[in-house]
C-alpha positions in Angstrom: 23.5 -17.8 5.3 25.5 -15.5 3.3 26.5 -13.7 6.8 27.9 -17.2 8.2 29.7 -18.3 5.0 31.4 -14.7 5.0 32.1 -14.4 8.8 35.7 -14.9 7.8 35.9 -12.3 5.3 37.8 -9.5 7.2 36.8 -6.9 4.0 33.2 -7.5 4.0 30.9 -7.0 6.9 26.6 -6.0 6.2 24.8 -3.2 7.8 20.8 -4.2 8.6 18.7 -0.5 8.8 14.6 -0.9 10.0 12.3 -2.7 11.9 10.5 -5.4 9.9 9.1 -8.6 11.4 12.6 -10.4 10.8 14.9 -7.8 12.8 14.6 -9.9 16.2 16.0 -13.3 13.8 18.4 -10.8 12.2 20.0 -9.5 15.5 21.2 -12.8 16.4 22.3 -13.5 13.3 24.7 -10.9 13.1 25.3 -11.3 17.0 26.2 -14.7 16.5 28.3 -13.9 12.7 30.4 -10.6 14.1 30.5 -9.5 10.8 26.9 -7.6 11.1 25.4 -4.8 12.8 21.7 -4.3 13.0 20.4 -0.6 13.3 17.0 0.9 13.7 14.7 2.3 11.3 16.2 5.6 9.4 15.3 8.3 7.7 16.0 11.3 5.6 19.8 12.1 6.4 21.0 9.7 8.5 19.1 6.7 5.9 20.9 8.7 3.0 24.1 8.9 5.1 24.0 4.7 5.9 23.3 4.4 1.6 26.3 6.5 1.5 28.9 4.4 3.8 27.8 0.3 1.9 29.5 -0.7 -1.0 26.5 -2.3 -2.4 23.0 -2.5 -1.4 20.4 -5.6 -1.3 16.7 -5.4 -2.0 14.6 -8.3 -1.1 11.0 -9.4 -1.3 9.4 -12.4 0.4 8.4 -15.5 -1.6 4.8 -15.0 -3.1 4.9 -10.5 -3.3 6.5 -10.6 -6.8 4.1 -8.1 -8.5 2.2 -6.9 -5.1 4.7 -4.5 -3.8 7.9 -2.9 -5.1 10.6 -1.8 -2.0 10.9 1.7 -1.9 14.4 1.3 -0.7 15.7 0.2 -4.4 14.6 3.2 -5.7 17.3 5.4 -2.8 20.0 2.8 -4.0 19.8 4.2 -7.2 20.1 7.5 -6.8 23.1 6.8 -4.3 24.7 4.9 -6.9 24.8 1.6 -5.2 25.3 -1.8 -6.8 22.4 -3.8 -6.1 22.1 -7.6 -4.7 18.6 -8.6 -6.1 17.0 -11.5 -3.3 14.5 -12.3 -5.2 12.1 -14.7 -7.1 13.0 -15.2 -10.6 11.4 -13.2 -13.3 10.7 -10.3 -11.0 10.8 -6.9 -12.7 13.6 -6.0 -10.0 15.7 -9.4 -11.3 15.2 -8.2 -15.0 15.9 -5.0 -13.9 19.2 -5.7 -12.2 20.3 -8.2 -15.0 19.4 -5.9 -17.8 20.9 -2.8 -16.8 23.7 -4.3 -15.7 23.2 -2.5 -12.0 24.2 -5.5 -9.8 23.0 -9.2 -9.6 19.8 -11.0 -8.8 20.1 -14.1 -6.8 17.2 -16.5 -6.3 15.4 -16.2 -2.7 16.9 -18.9 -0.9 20.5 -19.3 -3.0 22.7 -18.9 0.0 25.7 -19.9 -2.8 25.1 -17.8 -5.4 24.6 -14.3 -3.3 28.2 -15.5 -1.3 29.7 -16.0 -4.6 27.9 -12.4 -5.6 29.3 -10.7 -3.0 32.7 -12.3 -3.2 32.7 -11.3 -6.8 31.7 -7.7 -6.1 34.6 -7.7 -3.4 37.0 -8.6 -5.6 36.4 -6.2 -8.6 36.0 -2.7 -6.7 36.2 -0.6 -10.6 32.5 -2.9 -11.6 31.5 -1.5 -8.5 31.7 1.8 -9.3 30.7 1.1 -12.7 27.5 -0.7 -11.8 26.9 2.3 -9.7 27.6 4.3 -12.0 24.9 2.9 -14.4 22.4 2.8 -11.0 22.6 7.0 -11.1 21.9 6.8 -15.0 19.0 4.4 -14.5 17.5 6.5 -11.9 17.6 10.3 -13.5 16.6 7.7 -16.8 13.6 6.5 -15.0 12.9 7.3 -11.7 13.3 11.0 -10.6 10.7 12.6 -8.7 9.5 14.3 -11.7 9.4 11.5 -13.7 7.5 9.7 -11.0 4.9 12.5 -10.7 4.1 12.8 -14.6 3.3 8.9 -14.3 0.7 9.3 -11.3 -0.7 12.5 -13.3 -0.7 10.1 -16.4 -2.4 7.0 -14.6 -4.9 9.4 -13.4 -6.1 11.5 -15.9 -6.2 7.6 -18.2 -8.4 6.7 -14.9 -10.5 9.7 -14.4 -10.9 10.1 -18.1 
């Protein structure tokens, strides 16, 4: 929806990368739009290379996963210092997230008007940008490195294993 509204917009355009369930429904999407382009699954350099080249970055979940599954995606966003467009349900640890650090906006699945008006806003104000990216990179070595992530597992196993 947010593709359609925008088609018009000659400074914004969105960049799909993978091979989920949706990419058929998303190629003519952005076939039909103009302003899309729809790319296979990446990884390692070329994925980091694709983070590199958006302005911002969206992370979505499905209606019904909040607490089953956490998009690995968000976590690369980060550490590229990307401003993030939250798609999903309300009260999700990624909305608070997003809200709380002041990294982007969350956007209720489904709100076709308020992730326009996001992205509109976002276009508008390219220094919040960089500052929200900014603060993205800070949450990340903050929260997320790979060190940080290992001492959690080690943590979470030694509580489980006693």
């Amino acid at each position: 929806g947010a593709m359609r509204t925008l088609r018009e917009q000659e400074k914004i355009s969105f960049l799909f990368v993978g091979h989920g369930n949706k990419k058929e429904h998303v190629e003519q999407i952005a076939e039909e739009v103009g302003n899309a382009q729809v790319i296979d699954f990446l990884t390692g350099e070329a994925f980091q290379q694709a983070v590199s080249i958006a302005s911002c970055c969206v992370v979505s979940l499905e209606k019904g996963l909040m607490g089953m599954c956490a998009p690995s995606k968000l976590y690369s966003y980060l550490q590229g210092g990307k401003p993030i467009f939250a798609v999903v349900e309300e009260g999700s640890y990624i909305a608070q997230e997003v809200e709380q650090e002041r990294i982007g906006r969350a956007v209720s699945i489904g709100d076709v008007n308020a992730l326009t008006e996001a992205i509109l806003i976002l276009n508008r104000n390219r220094e919040e940008c960089r500052i929200m990216g900014d603060r993205a990179v800070a949450l990340y070595e903050r929260k997320y490195t790979i060190e940080i992530s290992l001492d959690k597992y080690a943590d979470m196993f030694g509580k489980l294993l006693g």
